[in-house]
C-alpha positions in Angstrom: 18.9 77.6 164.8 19.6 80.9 163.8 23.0 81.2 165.6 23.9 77.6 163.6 23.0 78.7 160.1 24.7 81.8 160.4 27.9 80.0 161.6 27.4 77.5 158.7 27.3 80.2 156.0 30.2 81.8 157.3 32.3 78.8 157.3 30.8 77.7 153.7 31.9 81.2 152.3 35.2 80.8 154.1 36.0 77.5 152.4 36.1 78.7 148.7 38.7 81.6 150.0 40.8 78.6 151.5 40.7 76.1 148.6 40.9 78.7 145.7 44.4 80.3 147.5 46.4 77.3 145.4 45.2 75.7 142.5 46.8 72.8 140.5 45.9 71.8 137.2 46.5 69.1 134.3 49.1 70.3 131.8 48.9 68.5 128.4 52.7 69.6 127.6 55.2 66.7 126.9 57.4 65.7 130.3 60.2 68.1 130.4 62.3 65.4 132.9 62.6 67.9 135.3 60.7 70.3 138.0 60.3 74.3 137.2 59.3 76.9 138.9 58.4 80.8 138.0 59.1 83.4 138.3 62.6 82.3 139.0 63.3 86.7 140.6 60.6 88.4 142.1 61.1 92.2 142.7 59.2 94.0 145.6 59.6 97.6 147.1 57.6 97.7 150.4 57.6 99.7 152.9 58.7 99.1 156.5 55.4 97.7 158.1 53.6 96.5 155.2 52.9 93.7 153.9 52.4 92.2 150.2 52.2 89.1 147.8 53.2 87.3 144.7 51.4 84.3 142.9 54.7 81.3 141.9 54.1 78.6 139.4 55.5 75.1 139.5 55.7 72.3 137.4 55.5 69.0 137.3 57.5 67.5 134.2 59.5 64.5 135.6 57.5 61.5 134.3 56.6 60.7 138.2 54.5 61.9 141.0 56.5 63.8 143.3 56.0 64.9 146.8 57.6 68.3 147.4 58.4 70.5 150.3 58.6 74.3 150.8 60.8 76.1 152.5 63.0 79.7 152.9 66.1 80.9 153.2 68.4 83.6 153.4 71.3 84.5 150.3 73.7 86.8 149.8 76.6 87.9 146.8 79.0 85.5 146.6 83.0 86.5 146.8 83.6 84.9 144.0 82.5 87.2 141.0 81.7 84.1 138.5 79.1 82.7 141.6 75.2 84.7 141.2 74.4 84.1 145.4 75.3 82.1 148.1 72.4 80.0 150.4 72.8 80.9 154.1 70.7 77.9 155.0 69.9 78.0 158.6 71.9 81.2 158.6 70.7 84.9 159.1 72.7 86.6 156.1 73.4 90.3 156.4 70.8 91.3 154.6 67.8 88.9 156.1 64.5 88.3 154.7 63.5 84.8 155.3 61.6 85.7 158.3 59.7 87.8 156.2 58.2 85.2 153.5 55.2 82.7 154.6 53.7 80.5 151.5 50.9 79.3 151.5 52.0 75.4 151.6 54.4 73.6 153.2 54.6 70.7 151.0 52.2 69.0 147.8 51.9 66.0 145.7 52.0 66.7 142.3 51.6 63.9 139.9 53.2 63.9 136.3 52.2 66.9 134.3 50.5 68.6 136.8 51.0 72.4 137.3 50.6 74.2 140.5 50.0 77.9 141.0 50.4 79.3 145.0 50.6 82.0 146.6 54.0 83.5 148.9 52.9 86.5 151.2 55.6 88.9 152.1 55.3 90.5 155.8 58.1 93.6 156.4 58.6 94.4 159.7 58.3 98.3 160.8 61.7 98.5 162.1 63.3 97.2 158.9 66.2 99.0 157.5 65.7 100.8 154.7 67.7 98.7 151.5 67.6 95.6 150.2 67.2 92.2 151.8 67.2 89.0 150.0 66.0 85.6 150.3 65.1 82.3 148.7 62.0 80.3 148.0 62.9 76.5 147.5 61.4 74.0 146.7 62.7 70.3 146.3 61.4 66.4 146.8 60.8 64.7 149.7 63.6 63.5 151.7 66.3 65.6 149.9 68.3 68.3 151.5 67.0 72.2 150.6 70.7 73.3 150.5 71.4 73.3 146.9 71.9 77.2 145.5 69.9 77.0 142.4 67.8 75.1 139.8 69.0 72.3 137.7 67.9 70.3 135.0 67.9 67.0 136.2 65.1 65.3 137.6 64.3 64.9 141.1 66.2 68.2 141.8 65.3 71.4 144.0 63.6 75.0 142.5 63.7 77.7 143.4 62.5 81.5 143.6 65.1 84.4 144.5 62.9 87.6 146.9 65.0 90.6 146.1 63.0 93.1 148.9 63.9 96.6 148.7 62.7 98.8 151.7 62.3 102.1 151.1 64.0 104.7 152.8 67.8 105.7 152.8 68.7 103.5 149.6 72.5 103.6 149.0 72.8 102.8 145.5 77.0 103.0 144.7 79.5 101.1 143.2 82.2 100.7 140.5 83.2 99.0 137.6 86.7 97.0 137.6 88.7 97.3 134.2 87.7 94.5 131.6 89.0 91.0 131.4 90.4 90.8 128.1 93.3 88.2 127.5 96.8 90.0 127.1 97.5 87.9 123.7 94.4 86.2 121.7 95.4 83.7 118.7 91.5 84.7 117.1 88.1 85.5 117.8 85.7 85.2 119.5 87.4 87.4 122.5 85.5 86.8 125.9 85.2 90.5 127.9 84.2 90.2 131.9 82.7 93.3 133.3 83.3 92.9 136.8 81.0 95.5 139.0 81.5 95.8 142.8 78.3 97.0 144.8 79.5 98.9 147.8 75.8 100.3 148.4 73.1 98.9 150.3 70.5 97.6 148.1 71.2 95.3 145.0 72.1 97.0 141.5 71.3 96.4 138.0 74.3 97.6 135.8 74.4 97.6 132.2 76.2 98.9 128.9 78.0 98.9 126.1 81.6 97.7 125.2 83.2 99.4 122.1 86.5 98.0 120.4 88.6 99.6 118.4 91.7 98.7 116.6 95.3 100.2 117.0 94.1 103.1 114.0 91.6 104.2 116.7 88.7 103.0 114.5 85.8 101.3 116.1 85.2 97.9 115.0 82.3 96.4 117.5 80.0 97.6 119.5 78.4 95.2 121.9 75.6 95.2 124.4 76.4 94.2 127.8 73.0 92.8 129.4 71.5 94.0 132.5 72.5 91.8 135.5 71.9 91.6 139.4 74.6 92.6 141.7 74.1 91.7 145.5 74.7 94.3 147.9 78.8 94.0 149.1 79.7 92.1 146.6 81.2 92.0 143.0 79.8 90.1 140.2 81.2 89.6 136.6 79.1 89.3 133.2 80.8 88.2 129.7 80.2 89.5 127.0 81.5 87.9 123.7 83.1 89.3 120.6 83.2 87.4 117.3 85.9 89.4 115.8 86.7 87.1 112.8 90.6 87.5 111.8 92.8 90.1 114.1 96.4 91.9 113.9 97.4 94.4 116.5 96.6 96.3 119.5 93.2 96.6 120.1 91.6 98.7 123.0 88.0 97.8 124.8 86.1 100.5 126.3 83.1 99.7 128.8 80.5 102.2 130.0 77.8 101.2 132.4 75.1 102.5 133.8 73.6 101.6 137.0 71.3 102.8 139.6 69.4 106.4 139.4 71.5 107.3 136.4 75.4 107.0 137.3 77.5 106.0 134.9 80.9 103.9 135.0 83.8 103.9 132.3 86.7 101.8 132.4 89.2 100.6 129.4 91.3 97.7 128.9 94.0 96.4 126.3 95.3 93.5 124.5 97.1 92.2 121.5 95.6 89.6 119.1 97.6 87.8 115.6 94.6 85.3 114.3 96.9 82.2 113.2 95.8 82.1 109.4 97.6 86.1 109.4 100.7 84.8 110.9 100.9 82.0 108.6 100.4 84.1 105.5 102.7 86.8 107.2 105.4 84.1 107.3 104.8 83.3 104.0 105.3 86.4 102.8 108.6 86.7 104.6 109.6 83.1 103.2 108.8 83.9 99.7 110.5 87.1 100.0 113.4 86.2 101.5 113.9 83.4 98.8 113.1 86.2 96.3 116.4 88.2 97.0 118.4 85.4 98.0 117.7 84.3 94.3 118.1 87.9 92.7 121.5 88.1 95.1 123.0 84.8 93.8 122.0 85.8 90.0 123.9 88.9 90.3 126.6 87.1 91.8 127.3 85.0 89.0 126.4 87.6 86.6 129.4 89.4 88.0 131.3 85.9 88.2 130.6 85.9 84.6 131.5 89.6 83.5 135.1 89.4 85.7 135.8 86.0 83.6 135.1 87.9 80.2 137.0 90.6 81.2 140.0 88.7 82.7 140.4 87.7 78.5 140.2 91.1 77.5 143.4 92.0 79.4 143.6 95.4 81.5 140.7 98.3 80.4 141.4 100.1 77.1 143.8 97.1 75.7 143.3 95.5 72.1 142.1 91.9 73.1 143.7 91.3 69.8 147.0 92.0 71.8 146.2 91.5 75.6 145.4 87.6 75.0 146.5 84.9 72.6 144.1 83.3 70.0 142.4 80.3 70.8 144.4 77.2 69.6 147.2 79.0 68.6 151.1 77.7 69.5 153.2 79.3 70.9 155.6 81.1 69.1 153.2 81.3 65.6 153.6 84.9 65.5 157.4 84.7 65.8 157.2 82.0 62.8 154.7 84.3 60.4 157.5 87.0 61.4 160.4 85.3 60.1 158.5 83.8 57.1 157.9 87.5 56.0 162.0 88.3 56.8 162.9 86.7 53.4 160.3 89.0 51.1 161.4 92.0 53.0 165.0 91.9 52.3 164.2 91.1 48.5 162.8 94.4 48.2 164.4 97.0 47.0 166.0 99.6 49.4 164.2 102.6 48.7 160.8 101.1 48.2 161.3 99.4 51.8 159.1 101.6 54.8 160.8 102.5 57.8 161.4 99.7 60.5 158.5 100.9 62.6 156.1 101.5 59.6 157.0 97.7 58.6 156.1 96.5 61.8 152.9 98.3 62.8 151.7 97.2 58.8 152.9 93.6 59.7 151.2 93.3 62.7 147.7 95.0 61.3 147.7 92.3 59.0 148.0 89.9 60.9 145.1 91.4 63.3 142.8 91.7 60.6 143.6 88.4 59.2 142.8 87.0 62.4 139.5 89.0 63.0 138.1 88.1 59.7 139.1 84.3 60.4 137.3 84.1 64.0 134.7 86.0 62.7 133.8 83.8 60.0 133.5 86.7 57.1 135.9 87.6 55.2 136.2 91.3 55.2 134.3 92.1 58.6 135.8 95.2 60.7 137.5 94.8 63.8 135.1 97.5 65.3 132.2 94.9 64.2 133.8 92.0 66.4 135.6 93.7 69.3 133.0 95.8 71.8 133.6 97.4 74.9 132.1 95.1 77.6 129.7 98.1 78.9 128.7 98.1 75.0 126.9 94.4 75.7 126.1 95.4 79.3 126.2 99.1 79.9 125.5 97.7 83.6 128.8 96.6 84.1 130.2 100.0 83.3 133.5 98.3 81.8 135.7 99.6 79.3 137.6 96.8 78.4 137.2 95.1 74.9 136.4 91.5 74.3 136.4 90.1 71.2 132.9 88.3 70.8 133.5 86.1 68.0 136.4 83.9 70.3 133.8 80.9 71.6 135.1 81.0 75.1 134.1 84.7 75.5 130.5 83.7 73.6 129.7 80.8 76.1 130.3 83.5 78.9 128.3 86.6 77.8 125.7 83.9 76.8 125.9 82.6 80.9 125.5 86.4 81.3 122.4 86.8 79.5 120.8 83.9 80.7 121.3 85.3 84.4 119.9 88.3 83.4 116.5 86.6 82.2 116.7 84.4 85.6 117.1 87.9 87.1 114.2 89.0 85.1 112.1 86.2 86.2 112.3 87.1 89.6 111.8 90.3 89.4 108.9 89.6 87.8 107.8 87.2 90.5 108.3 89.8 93.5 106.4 92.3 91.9 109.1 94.6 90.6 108.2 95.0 86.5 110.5 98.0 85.5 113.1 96.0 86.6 112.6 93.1 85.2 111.5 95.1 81.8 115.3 96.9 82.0 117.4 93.1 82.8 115.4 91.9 79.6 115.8 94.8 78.1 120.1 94.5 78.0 119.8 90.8 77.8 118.3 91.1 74.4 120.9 93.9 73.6 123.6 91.5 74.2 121.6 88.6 72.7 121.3 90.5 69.3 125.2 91.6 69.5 126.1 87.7 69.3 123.5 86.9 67.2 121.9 84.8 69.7 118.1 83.9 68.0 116.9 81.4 70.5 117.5 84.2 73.5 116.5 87.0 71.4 112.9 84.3 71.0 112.9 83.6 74.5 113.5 87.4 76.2 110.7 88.7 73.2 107.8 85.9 75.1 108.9 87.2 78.2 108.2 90.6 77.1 105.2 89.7 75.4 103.5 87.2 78.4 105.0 87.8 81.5 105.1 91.9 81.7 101.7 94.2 81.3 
C-alpha cells in the first residue's frame, strides 16, 4: 500500500508539470481573419552541448476552429537580395538546425479566438560548429503543405517562427556593403535607395546606418536612417530606404555608412541626376518667355531702323539741306524754274548799278524761296529754318545720324512718329524682361522726339509709362 501511494503521488505531481507545459486560453479580441504566431525571430546563443527554451504564442483569429500541425525545417539566405530566406523543406541547409528544435506539440485544435502559448526546446549537439545555424518553426492547418516560406494574412494560411542559433566559438562575423541603388535619372521624389550587404562570415549579421544626400553644392540635404536588418550567412540581402525629397535639379550624391557586427563599419557612395517635372516646366517657360522677349525687342529695333533709313532716305546724303536734297511735297515739277523766270522781268527793271552780282542774286533768290517754304510747311509765319530742320541724331541721338530732315513735311512726321511708337513697344518689353534702365532710356528719347513734333498724346502716353510701369 505503501509502494502504491507513493507511485500515485508521484504520477499526480507529474501531471500538473505535463498539462501546465501549453496552455490555451479565450481571447475576447475581435477575429483578425487570420492565424498569428509570436515571436515571429527568436535569437539564442548556446553553447555546443547545451540545451535551452523559448515560450511561442499563437492565435486563433479566423472565425473557425482550426486544427493545426507543427513542424521544423531548415532556411537559408536567399540569392536573390529582395527574398528574406529560403525553406529547405526536407533538406539539410548549410547551416542546419532543425534537428535541433523539439516543441512540445505536434498538432492542436484551437477554436475561434482561442490563444495558445507552448513551449519549443532547443537541444545543440557538442560537436556543433561554432556560427550560426538557422531553422524554422511552422505551423499551418490540417491537410495543407508546410512548404510556404513565411506568414500571410489570409486565412487558413501557415505561421511561422524563424530560430536564428548562434554557437559560440570561432564566430566569423565579415562582409561588405555594395554601392547604393539609386536611379541614374529621377523625374521627383520620393527616391528609393537599396543597401545591398553581402555576408561572407559565418553567423548571420545585423547591419545598419545612415544614408546622407547632398546636392551638387556639396550641401547636405537628408539624412536618413537605415533600419537594422538580418543578413543570412553567404548571402546578400537589400533594405530600402526612402527619401521624400520634394522638388529636385541636379547632381545629387548618396553616401551610406553601416555598421555591422563587433563594431566594423562599411562606406559606400552612389550618384544620380534628378529634374522634378514642375522645374522643367517652369524652366521651359522661362526660356519661352524669354526667347519671345528678344525676338520682340529684335523685330522692334528692326523696324525702328526700317523707320530711321526711310526718314533719312528724304533727307538726301548726311550734312545736305533737306530744303535742297528733296523736292516739296506736292510740288510740280519745274515750279522753281517758273518762280525763276517770274522774278526775270523785276530784275532787268532795275537799275544797273543797284543790281547785286549774279551769284549774290541767286543765293538771295533761292533763300527766299527756302524760307518762304519753311514758314509755309511749318504753319507759322516767321519760324526759323533751324526750328524745323533737325539733325536726325537730334530726335534720336541713338541713331547717331547727321543728316537733316525737315519735321514739319507729313511724310517725315508719320515716320519719326512709327519711330517713337517702336521705341515705347521697345520700352514695354524691356520692361517685361526685367531690364528698367533700358526701358527708362527708350522712353526717355521717345518723349524727346515726341516733344520735337509736338506730339501730346505720345508725350501722355510715355509720361503713364513712366509714372506706372517703372519704380
Amino acid at each position: 500500500m505503501a509502494l502504491l501511494l507513493v507511485a500515485f503521488c508521484v504520477v499526480l505531481a507529474s501531471l500538473p508539470v505535463t498539462a501546465g507545459a501549453y496552455n490555451v486560453e479565450k481571447q475576447s479580441q475581435p477575429p483578425t481573419g487570420s492565424l498569428s504566431i509570436s515571436p515571429a525571430k527568436v535569437e539564442a546563443n548556446v553553447k555546443a552541448g547545451d540545451s535551452a527554451s523559448r515560450d511561442i504564442t499563437l492565435t486563433n483569429g479566423t472565425g473557425g476552429g482550426q486544427t493545426l500541425t507543427f513542424s521544423i525545417q531548415d532556411f537559408e539566405g536567399s540569392p536573390d537580395p529582395s527574398k528574406a530566406f529560403v525553406l529547405k523543406g526536407d533538406q539539410d541547409g548549410k547551416f542546419s538546425a532543425r534537428h535541433w528544435l523539439t516543441p512540445e506539440l505536434t498538432s492542436i485544435n484551437l477554436n475561434p479566438g482561442e490563444q495558445l502559448t507552448f513551449r519549443v526546446n532547443i537541444s545543440v549537439p557538442s560537436e556543433a560548429e561554432p556560427g550560426g545555424h538557422y531553422a524554422a518553426l511552422i505551423v499551418s492547418p490540417a491537410g495543407q503543405s508546410p512548404g510556404q516560406q513565411q506568414a500571410t494574412s489570409t486565412a487558413g494560411s501557415s505561421v511561422l517562427t524563424l530560430f536564428l542559433i548562434t554557437v559560440e566559438g570561432n564566430v566569423i562575423q565579415q562582409g561588405n556593403l555594395e554601392q547604393p541603388q539609386v536611379p541614374a535619372l529621377s523625374a521627383g521624389g520620393p527616391i528609393d535607395i537599396g543597401l545591398v550587404f553581402a555576408n561572407q562570415g559565418n553567423v548571420h549579421l545585423k547591419p545598419h546606418g545612415t544614408v546622407t544626400v547632398s546636392n551638387m553644392l556639396g550641401q547636405d540635404v537628408a539624412r536618413i536612417d537605415a533600419p537594422e536588418w538580418v543578413v543570412l550567412p553567404d548571402s546578400s540581402r537589400r533594405e530600402t530606404v526612402s527619401w521624400d525629397s520634394g522638388l529636385l535639379f541636379g547632381r545629387y550624391s548618396v553616401k551610406a555608412v553601416v555598421q555591422y557586427g563587433d563594431g566594423s563599419t562599411a562606406v559606400m557612395t552612389a550618384s544620380f541626376w534628378a529634374f522634378s517635372w514642375y522645374l522643367l516646366l517652369a524652366l521651359l517657360a522661362a526660356i519661352v518667355i524669354i526667347i519671345l522677349l528678344v525676338v520682340r525687342v529684335v523685330r522692334r529695333r528692326r523696324r525702328r531702323l526700317e523707320a530711321g533709313a526711310a526718314v533719312a532716305s528724304r533727307a538726301g546724303p548726311p550734312g545736305k539741306d533737306v530744303a535742297t536734297a528733296s523736292s516739296i511735297p506736292g510740288e510740280q515739277p519745274g515750279a522753281r524754274a517758273g518762280a525763276a523766270a517770274t522774278a526775270s522781268p523785276a530784275k532787268e527793271q532795275m537799275p544797273q548799278g543797284n543790281l547785286p552780282e549774279a551769284g549774290q542774286a541767286d543765293a538771295s533768290a533761292e533763300a527766299q524761296e527756302a524760307g518762304t517754304s519753311v514758314a509755309a510747311r511749318a504753319g507759322e509765319p516767321g519760324q526759323s529754318k533751324a526750328d524745323t530742320h533737325l539733325p536726325l541724331r537730334e530726335i534720336f541721338p541713338s541713331m547717331e545720324d547727321k543728316r537733316i530732315v525737315d519735321i514739319t513735311d507729313a511724310e517725315t512726321k508719320k515716320l519719326i512718329r512709327t519711330m517713337i511708337d517702336d521705341q515705347i513697344g521697345l520700352a514695354r518689353a524691356y520692361i517685361d524682361g526685367g531690364d528698367v534702365a533700358a526701358a527708362r532710356h527708350e522712353l526717355k528719347e521717345a518723349r524727346s522726339a515726341a516733344e520735337k513734333l509736338g506730339l501730346f498724346s505720345e508725350i501722355g502716353l510715355i509720361d503713364d509709362i513712366l509714372r506706372h510701369a517703372l519704380p
